[in-house]
N, C-alpha and C positions, 0 to 999 in steps of 0.2 A: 441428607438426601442430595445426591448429586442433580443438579439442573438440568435440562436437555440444551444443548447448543447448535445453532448454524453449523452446516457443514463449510468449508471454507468457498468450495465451489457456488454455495450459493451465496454466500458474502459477497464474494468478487462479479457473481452475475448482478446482485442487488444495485452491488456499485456502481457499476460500467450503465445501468439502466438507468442508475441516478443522474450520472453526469452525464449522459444522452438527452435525458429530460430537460435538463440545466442551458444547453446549449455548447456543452464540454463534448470534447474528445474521450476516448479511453480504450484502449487496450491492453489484451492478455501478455506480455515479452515473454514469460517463460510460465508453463504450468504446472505447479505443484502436486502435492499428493490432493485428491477429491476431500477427504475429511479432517484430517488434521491439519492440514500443509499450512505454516505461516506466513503472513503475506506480506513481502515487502510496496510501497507505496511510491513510484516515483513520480511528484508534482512538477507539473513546469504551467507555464501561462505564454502561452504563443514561441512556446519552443527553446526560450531561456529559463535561468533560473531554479535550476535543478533543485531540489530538494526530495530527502527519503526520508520517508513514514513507515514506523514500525510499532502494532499492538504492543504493549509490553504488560505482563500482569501485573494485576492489581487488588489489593487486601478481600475488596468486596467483589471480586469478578467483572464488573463493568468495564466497557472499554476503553482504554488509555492509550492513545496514538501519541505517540513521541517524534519528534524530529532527530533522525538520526542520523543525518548528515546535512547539516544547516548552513554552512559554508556557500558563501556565493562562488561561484567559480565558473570562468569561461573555460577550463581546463575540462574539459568531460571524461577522459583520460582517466585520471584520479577516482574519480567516482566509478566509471567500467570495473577499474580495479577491485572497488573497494566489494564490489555486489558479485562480480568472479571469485574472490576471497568468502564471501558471506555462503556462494552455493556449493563450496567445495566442502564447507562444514557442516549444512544443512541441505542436500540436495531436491531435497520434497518442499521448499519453499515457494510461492506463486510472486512472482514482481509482475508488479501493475503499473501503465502508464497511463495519469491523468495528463490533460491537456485544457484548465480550466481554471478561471480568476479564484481566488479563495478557496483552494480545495482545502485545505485544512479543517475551515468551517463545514464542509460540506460529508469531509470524513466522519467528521463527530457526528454530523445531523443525522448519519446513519445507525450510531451505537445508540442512538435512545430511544 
C-alpha cells in the first residue's frame, strides 16, 4: 500500500513556520513544483556559514537530510554555482533559505 505524503509546498510552509517560531529567519529563493518538487535546504546562522541540505531516500521512507555541501567557504561563488548546476538538471526543485543556530537539529525535528 503506498502511504499518503506531504506535498512539498506544504513541507516548506511547515518549515519556514518552524523556524519563525524558533526565532529564525527563512525564506522561499526559488519555488518548485507544489507536489513533488525536491527541496534543497540552504542553512546559514547570521549570514555565514553556508551549508545545503538535501532529502535523500531511504530503505523505510523516513526522512534522511544529508549535508550536501558541507564545505566551509567564504567563497559563495562556488556554491551559486553548484545550485545553478543542480536547477538545470532538476528545474521543479524548491531552495530554502534558513537563517537560524542549529537548523540541522531543527530540520529533522520536522520529519518525525
Amino acid at each position: 500500500m503506498i502511504e499518503p505524503r506531504l506535498s512539498a509546498e506544504i513541507k516548506v510552509q511547515t518549515l519556514l513556520r518552524l523556524v519563525s517560531q524558533k526565532g529564525g529567519f527563512g525564506s522561499v529563493l526559488k519555488k518548485g513544483d507544489r507536489i513533488s518538487g525536491a527541496i534543497l535546504i540552504q542553512c546559514m546562522e547570521k549570514g555565514a556559514n553556508p551549508r545545503l541540505l538535501e532529502n535523500m531516500p531511504s530503505l523505510d521512507g523516513a526522512p534522511n537530510w544529508q549535508r550536501i555541501w558541507p564545505q566551509d567557504t567564504e567563497n559563495n561563488k562556488e556554491l551559486s554555482e553548484y545550485i545553478d548546476q543542480r536547477f538545470r538538471f532538476d528545474p521543479d526543485m524548491w531552495l530554502i533559505e534558513l537563517d537560524i543556530p542549529d537548523a540541522e537539529r531543527l530540520i529533522a525535528l520536522m520529519g518525525q
